[in-house]
C-alpha positions in Angstrom: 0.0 0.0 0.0 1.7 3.1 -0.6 1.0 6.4 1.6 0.7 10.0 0.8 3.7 11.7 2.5 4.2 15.2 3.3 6.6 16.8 0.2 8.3 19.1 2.9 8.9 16.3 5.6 9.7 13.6 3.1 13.2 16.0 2.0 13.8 17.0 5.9 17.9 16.7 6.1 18.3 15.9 2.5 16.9 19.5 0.9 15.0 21.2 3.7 16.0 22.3 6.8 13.9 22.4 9.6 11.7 25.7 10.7 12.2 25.5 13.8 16.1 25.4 15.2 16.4 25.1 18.9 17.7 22.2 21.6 16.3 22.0 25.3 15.8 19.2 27.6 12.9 18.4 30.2 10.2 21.0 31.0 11.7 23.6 29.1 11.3 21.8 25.9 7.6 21.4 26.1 7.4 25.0 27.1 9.6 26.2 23.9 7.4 23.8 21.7 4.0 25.0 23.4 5.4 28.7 22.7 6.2 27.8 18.8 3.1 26.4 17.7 1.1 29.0 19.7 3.6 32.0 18.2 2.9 30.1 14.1 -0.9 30.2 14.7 -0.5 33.7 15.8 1.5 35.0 12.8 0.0 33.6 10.6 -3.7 35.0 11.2 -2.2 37.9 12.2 -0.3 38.3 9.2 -2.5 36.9 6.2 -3.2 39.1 3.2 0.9 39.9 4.0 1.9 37.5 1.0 3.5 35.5 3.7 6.0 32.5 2.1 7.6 30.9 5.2 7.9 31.5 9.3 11.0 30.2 10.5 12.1 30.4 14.8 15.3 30.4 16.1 16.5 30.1 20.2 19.5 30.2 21.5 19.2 32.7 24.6 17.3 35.5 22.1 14.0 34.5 20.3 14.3 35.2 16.7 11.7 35.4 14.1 12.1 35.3 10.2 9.3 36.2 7.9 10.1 35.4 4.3 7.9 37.5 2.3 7.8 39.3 -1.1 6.2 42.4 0.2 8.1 43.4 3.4 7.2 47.4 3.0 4.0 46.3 4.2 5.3 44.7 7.4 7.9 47.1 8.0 6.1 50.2 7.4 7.3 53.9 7.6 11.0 53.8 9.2 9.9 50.3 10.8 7.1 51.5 12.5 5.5 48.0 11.3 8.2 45.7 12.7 8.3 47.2 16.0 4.6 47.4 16.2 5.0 43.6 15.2 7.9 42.3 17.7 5.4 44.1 20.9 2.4 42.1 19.7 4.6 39.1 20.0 5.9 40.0 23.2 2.5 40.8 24.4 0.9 37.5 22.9 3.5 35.7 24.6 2.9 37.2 27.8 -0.9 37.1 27.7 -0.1 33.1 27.4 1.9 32.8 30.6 5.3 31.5 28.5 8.5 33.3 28.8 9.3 36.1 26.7 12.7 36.7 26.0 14.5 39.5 23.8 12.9 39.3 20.5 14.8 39.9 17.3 12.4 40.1 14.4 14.3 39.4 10.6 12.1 39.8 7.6 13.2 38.7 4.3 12.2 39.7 0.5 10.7 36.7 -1.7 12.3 38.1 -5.2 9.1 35.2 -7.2 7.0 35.2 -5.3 5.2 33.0 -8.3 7.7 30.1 -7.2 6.6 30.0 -4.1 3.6 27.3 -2.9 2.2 29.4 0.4 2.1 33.1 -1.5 0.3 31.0 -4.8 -2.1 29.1 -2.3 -2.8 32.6 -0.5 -3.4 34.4 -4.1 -5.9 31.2 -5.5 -7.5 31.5 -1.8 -7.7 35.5 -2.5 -9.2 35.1 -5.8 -11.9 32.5 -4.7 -12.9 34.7 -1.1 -13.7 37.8 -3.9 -16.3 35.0 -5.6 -14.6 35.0 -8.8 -15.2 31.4 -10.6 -12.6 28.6 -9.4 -11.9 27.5 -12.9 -10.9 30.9 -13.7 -8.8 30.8 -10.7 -6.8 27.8 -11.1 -5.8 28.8 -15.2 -5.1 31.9 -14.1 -2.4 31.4 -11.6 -1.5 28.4 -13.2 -0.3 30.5 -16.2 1.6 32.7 -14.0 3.3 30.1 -11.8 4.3 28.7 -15.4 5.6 31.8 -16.6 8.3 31.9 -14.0 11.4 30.2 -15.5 12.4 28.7 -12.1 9.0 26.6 -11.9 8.5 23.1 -14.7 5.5 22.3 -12.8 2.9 23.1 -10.7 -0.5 21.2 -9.7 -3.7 22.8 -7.7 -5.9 20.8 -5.9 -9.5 22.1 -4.5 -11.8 20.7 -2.3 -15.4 22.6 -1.0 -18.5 23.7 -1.8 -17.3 24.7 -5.2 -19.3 26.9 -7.5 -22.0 27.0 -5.1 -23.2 23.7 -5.1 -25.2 21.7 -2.7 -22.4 19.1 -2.7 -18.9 19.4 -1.8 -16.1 18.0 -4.2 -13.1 18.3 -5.1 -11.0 19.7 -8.4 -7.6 19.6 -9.7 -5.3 21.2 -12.0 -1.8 20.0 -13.4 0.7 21.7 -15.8 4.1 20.4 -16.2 5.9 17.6 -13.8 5.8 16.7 -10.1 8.1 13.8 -9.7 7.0 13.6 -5.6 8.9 10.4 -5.5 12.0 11.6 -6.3 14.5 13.0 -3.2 16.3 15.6 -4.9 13.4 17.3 -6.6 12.5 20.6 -5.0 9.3 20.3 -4.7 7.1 23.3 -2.9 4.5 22.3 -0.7 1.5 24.7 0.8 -2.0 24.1 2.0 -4.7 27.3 2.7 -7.9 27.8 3.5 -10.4 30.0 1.8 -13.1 31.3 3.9 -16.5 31.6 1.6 -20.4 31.7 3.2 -21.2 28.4 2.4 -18.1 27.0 3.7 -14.2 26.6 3.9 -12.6 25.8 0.3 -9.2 23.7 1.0 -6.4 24.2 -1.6 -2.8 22.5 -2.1 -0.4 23.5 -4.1 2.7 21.5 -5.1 5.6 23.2 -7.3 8.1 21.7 -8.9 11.5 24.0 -9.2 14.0 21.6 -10.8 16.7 18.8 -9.6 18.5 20.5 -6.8 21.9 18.4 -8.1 21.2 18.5 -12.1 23.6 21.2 -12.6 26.4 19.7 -10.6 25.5 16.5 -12.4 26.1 18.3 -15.8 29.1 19.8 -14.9 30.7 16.6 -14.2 29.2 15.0 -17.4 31.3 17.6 -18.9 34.3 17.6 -17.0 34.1 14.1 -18.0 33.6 14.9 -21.9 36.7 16.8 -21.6 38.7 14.7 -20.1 37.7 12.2 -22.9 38.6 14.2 -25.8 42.0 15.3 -23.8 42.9 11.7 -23.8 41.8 10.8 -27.3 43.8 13.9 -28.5 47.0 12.7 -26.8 
């Protein structure tokens, strides 16, 4: 039987790294993990319509918070207004939780495509179908620009809801291109979103496919190789 596996855990220590870099022992782990999945949830209501890609934590003795995005004027505002106005809702959140707040550093990073990315595409096919525009429409759409990014050969879409206003929930797909899932060294994007509509909550997955992560170093040796061939056959 084979079993649907998570593209992002599946390439954990081979492509990916994990989001969440910290070591404790004993009570103070549970409270660090209690404090990271409270401090996610947070961010990311707080922060959607943000074009948010990725929330990464860091401890060591400072708490520090990296929010990849490709529109970080927004969340930095006027002379960082935004960021500061940011790290004391954190601190406050924190707080208001009972868990221990230490200094906060607050890092935001610019997504240059943000078209190759699965959680900003998810967020903009979530966008599209809260502002009742037809899903079918949607998924071509941003299909066509995820595909006219030259970084991206493939990208699938996948809804599931009360689509079109029916009485019946179902579920729709989309596909352009490849998604070899299988395969360890693809770089493979993975996202899932929720689109809040009166009827109900639309799910959507995205999976993009970016390339071999070691194809160029693989062609590089083919020709290296080559070289070397014709070196020989000269001499």
């Amino acid at each position: 039987m084979s079993k649907i596996v998570h593209p992002f855990a599946h390439r954990l220590g081979i492509l990916r790294d994990w989001r969440h870099r910290w070591f404790s022992v004993g009570p103070a782990y549970q409270e660090n993990l209690k404090a990271d999945i409270l401090l996610r949830e947070y961010l990311q209501k707080e922060l959607r319509g943000m074009y948010i890609g990725a929330i990464e934590i860091e401890r060591n003795k400072n708490l520090r918070v990296i929010l990849k995005t490709s529109r970080p004027g927004v969340i930095i505002g006027r002379s960082g207004e935004g960021s500061v106005k940011l790290r004391n809702k954190i601190a406050s959140f924190l707080t208001k939780k009972g868990l221990a707040v230490p200094e906060i550093k607050l890092d935001i990073e610019e997504i240059r495509s943000p078209e190759s990315n699965a959680a900003i595409v998810a967020y903009m096919v979530a966008e599209g179908l809260e502002k009742r525009l037809p899903f079918r429409r949607v998924l071509k759409q941003t299909i066509e620009k995820v595909m006219a990014n030259r970084d991206v050969k493939g990208v699938r879409i996948a809804l599931g809801g009360m689509l079109g206003g029916g009485s019946m929930s179902r579920n729709e797909e989309l596909k352009k291109g490849r998604i070899p899932l299988q395969t360890f060294r693809s770089d493979i994007d993975y996202a899932r979103e929720r689109a809040n509509l009166p009827l109900g909550v639309i799910g959507i997955k995205v999976w993009i496919y970016r390339g071999e992560v070691f194809a160029e170093k693989g062609k590089e040796k083919g020709k290296d190789k080559a070289k070397s061939l014709d070196v020989a056959r000269d001499k």
